[in-house]
N, C-alpha and C positions, 0 to 999 in steps of 0.2 A: 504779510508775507507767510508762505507756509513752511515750514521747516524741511530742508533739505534731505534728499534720499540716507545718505549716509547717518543722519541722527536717527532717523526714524529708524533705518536696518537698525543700529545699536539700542535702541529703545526697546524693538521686538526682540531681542536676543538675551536682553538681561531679564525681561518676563517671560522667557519659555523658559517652561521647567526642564531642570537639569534629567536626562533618561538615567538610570543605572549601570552601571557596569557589567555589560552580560557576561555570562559565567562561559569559561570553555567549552567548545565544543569542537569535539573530534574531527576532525577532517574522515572522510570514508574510506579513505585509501590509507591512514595511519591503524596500526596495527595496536591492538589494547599493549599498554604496557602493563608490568605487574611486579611493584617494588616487592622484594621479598626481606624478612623478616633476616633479623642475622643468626640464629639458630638455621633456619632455611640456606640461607648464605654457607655457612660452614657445613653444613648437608650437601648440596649442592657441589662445592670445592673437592668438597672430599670423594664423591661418588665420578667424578669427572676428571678426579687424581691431575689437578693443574695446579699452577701459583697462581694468586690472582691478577698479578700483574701481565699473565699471557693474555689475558683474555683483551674482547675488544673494550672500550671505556666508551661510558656518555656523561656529556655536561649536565650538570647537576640543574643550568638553565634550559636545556632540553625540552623544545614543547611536548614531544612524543611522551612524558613523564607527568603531564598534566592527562592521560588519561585512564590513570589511573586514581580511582576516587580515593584511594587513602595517602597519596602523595602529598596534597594541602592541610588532611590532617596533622600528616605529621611534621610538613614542615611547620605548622603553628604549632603542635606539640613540642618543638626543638629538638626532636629527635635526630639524631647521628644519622644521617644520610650517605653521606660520604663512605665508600667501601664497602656498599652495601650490592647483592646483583638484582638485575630488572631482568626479569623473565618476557620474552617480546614472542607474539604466538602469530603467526604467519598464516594465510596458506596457501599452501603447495599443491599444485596439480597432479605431482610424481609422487610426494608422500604423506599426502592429504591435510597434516597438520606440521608445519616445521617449527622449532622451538630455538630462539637466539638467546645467548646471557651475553648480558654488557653489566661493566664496573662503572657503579657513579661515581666521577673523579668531582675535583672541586672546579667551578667555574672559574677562568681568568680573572671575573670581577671582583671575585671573592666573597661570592654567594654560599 
């Protein structure tokens, strides 16, 4: 007797090699984001004469935050993310480059 489809599927699936886990990539229509530094941060606040709580916030889960290459650094580094602003660079047809800041809040999950 030959061995039935469903062992063989399972036979072939435990001998293919596992692929790696591809690294992020931007979507083209996402906007570079660009964690800023909290020296930068308090620069920033201060020249924009706001609280930070005015401003608009992003989850700290936020894929638009993965395209920024120093964001995985630092969150392996443990660095304070939270409170910090993302510089988001757009652009604009009327004013050629438009510039957003958003507050990383803490993710619900508690990230």
């Amino acid at each position: 007797m030959s061995p039935s489809r469903a062992r063989a599927s399972k036979r072939s699936q435990k001998s293919a090699p596992t692929t790696p886990k591809r690294p992020f990539v931007a979507h083209h229509l996402v906007p570079p984001h660009e964690i800023l530094s909290e020296a930068e941060t308090r620069t920033v606040l201060s020249k924009l004469r706001t609280a930070p709580e005015r401003l608009p916030k992003i989850l700290l889960q936020d894929p638009g935050l993965n395209t920024d290459p120093g964001f995985a650094r630092a969150k392996e580094a443990g660095e304070k993310l939270v409170g910090r602003l993302v510089r988001i660079r757009r652009p604009s047809d009327t004013a050629g480059l438009s510039i957003a800041y958003r507050m990383i809040v803490p993710s619900p999950g508690g990230d």
